[in-house]
N, C-alpha and C positions, 0 to 999 in steps of 0.2 A: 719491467714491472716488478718483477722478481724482487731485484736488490733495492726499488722504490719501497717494498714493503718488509724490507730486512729492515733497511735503515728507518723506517719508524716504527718497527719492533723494539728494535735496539732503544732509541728515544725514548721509547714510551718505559721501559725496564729502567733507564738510567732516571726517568724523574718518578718514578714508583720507588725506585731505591733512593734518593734523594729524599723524599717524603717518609720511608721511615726511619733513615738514619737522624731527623732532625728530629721526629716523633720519639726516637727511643733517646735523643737526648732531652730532649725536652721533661720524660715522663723520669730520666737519671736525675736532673736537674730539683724538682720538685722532692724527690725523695729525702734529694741532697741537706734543700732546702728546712723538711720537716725535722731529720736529724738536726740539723744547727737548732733549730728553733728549741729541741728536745733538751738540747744541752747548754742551752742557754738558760731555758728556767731550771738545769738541774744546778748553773751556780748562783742562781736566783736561791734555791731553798739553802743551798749550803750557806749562803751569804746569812740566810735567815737564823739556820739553824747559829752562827754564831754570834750574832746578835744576840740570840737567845741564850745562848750559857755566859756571856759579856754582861748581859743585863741579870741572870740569878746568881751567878758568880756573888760569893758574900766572904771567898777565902782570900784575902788581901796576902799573902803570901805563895796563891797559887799561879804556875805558868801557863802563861796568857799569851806568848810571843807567838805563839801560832796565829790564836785566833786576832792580835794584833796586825799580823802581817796580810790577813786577807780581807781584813775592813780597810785597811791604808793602800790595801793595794789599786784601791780603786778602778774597778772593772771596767769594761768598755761600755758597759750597758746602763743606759740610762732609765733612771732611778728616784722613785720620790716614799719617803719614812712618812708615815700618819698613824695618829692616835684611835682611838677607839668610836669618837667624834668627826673623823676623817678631817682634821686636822691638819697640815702639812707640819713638822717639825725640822726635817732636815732631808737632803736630797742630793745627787750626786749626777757628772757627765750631760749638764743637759746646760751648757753656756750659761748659768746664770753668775752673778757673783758668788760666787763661795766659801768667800772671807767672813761673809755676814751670815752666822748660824744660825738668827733667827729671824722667823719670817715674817713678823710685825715689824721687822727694822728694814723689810725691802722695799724699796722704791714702786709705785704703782705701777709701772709696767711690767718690774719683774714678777710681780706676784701675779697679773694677769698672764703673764707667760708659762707658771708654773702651775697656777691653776688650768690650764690649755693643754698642760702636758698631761696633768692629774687625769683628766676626762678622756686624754687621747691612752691611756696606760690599762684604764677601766674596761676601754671599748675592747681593748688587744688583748688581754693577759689575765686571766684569775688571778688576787692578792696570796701572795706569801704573809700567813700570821706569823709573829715573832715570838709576840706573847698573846693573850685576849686584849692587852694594851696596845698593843703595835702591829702595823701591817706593810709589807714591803710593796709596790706598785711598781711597774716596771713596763716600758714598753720593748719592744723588739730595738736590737742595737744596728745603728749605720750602718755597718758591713752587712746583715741583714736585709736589711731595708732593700741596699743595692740588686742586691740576690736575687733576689726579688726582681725586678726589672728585668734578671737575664732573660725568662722563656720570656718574658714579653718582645726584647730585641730578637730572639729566635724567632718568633712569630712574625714580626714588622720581615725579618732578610727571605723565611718562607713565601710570605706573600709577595713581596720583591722576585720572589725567584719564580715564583707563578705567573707573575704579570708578565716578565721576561718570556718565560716561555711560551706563555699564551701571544706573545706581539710577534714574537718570532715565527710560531705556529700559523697564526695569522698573515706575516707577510710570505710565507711560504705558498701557501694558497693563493694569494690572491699572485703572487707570483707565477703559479703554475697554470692559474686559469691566464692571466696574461699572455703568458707563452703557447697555451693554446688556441687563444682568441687571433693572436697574431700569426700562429701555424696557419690558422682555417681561412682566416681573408688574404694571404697572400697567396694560396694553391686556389682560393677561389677565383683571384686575380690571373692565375696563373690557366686554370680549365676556363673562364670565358675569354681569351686572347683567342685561343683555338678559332670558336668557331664564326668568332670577330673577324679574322681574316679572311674567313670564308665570306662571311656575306659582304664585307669590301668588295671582292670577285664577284659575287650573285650582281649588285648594285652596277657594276661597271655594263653588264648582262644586259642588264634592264636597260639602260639608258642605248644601248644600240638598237636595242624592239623597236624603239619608237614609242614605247607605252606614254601615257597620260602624262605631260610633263611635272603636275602637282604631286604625284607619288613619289618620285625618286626621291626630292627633298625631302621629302618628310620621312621615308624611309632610313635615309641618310640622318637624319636629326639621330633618329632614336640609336642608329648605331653609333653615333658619335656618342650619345648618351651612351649605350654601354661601357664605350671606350675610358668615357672618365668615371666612369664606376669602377671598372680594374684597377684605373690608375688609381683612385683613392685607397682602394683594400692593399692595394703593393706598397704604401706608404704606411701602413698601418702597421707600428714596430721600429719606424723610421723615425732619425730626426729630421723634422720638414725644413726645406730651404723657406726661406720667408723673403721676399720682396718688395721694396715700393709701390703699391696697387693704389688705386683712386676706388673707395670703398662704396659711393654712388653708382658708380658705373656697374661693379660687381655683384653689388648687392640687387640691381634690375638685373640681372645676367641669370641670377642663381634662381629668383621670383619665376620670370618671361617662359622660363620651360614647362614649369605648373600650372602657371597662368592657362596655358594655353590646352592643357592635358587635363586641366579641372570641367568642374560643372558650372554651364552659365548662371548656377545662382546662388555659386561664389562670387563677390566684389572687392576687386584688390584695389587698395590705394598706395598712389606712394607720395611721400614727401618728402623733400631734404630743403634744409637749409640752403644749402649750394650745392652747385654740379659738380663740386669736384672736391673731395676730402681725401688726403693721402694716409695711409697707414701700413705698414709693414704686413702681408698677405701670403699665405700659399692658398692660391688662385683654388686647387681642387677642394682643400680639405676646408677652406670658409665657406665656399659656396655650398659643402654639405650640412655646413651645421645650419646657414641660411633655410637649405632645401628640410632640412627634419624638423624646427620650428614650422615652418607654413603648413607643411605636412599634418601635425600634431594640431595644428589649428584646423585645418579642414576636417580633421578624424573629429575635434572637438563642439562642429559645429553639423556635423553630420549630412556634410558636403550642401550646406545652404549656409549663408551670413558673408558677413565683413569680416575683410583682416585689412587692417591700415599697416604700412610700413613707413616707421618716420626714421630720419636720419637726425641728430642733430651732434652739436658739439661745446663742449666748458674748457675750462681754461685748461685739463690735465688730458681730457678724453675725448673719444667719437664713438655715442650711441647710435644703438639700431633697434628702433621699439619695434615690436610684430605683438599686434594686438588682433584680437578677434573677438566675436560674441557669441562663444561657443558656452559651455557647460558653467567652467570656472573648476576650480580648485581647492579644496577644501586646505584649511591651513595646516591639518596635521600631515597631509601628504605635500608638502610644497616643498620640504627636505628629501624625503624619499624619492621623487621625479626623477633627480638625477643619480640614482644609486643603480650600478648594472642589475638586468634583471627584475627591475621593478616595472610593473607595466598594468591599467586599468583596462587596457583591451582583452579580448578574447581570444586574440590572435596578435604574436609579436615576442619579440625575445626581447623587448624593454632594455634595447640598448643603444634607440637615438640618441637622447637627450643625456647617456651617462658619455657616449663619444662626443657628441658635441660640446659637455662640459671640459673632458679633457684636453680636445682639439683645442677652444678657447683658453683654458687655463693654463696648461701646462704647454704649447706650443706656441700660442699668441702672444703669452703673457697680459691676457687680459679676463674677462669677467663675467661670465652668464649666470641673472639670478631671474626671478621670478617678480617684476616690478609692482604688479597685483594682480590682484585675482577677485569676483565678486561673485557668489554662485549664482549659475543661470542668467549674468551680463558679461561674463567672457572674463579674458585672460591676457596680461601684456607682461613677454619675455625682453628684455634689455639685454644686450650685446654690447659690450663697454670695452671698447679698443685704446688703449694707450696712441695719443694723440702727437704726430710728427711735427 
């Protein structure tokens, strides 16, 4: 127990520390973010700023190769020049033609394009004045933009990595409660052998007395009954052998024990198609999923009512209806029924109908759903066997 709760100490440190090495890049990330931003409009004003002495400039003899070389250098950031009238005049890095310097001479699309950008420049960025005549617009530049996107893919692989851990988490559990559930039905299996054998000898006992000859059978039934209860909990963990069964025959086998141990004002019916439907079976573990449907119906019906049992079959399958006229079902619990542990009894660890689902699904390779339900006219389960 000891080292079970090291190593989810350990776990629990290692995504604690996961969480904030992503947290303290994520908040590096933004900072990073805000300096580029910072320093992108510082060459936004400088850009302005030489516009501005390009435009009062009146010494035709003065050098200008500076402030030449950083209007031509043409920056990465994209860029739209407007008048005092918000005018568009001239504009730079944002794919439009750029051959054509004025923007009455553009094409209708491009000017719906650069007016698109104009609005998207407004929404991002206070203007850079150049003069009272001029104003520089500017949005945040592509590399930028991308930047951007990082803590958001930070964020998408976090959650990634949460989900991960929480599924792993998750089958961890439900691993460890499996391993327990299958510890506790095989040592159950294993404490009622004991004193099975013992009353094999008592029975043998009996039958020399001379007692009643109706007792002994029926004593004998019910240990025989114990006997395939062991054997079902020792399979439990197992993969089950499956056989060719005739699923009529079986299916009165599994009924005929309850039948007979119910109350006379329960009424079983049965119907099949035909007497004989084969399908691949391990004999103990269907007759139990058989026996916990009839069961759930007589709990359902408060040991008074019908349960009909129909057999039939389609061109892929062999169903087995068990209907009754118990309570019914309400449809947001029709999913939850087969979850371990869910149970509307008082009494029950609510885990028939979640073995019987994985008996049938996972060992059958076939299908128990819930075919309807009506409240207060009862409930019909379907058993859908893959057909030989």
């Amino acid at each position: 127990m000891s080292l079970f709760k090291n190593t989810l100490t350990s776990r629990w440190i290692a995504i604690i520390a996961a969480f904030i090495i992503v947290t303290l890049i994520l908040g590096n990330t933004y900072a990073f973010i805000q300096k580029f931003k910072t320093e992108e409009r510082l060459k936004m004003q400088i850009l302005g700023k030489t516009y501005e002495r390009m435009s009062t400039n009146t010494d035709l003899d003065a050098d200008i190769l500076l402030e030449s070389f950083i209007i031509e250098s043409k920056n990465h950031i994209p860029m739209i020049i407007t008048n005092e009238k918000e005018e568009i005049t001239s504009w730079n890095n944002l794919n439009i033609n750029d051959t054509i310097v004025n923007y009455k001479s553009l094409g209708t699309s491009d000017r719906l394009r650069l007016n698109k950008q104009l609005r998207q420049m407004k929404s991002q960025n206070k203007p850079i004045m150049i003069t009272s005549k001029q104003f520089i617009y500017y949005r945040d530049s592509d590399l930028l933009n991308k930047l951007k996107y990082y803590p958001l893919a930070l964020v998408l692989i976090l959650l990634l990595f949460s989900s991960v851990i929480y599924l792993f988490f998750k089958s961890s559990k439900v691993a460890e409660q499996n391993r327990l559930w299958t510890g506790m039905a095989k040592e159950t299996a294993h404490q009622i052998g004991t004193p099975l054998s013992s009353l094999l000898g008592w029975i043998e006992l009996l039958r020399e007395e001379n007692i009643d000859e109706s007792i002994v059978p029926e004593i004998e039934k019910d240990v025989n009954r114990l006997n395939v209860i062991a054997e079902r909990f020792s399979k439990i963990g197992s993969i089950p052998v499956l056989k060719k069964h005739n699923v009529v025959s079986e299916t009165k086998k599994a009924i005929a024990y309850l039948q007979s141990r119910s109350s006379k004002q329960v009424v079983f019916s049965f119907k099949s198609e035909k007497e004989k439907i084969s399908a691949d079976l391990n004999l103990q573990l269907f007759g139990w999923v058989i026996e916990n449907l009839v069961k759930n119906a007589i709990d359902s019906m408060k040991g008074k009512g019908n349960i009909d049992i129909d057999i039939s079959q389609n061109q892929k399958h062999t169903n087995i209806y068990i209907s009754d006229t118990g309570k019914g079902i309400p449809k947001k619990l029709r999913q939850q029924i087969f979850s371990p542990g869910f149970t509307t009894k008082k009494r029950g660890w609510g885990l028939g109908l979640s073995l019987s689902k994985r008996i049938i699904e996972d060992y059958h390779n076939g299908k128990i759903v819930v075919e309807k339900s009506e409240m207060d006219n009862g409930t019909t389960f379907c058993v859908s066997l893959k057909k030989l």
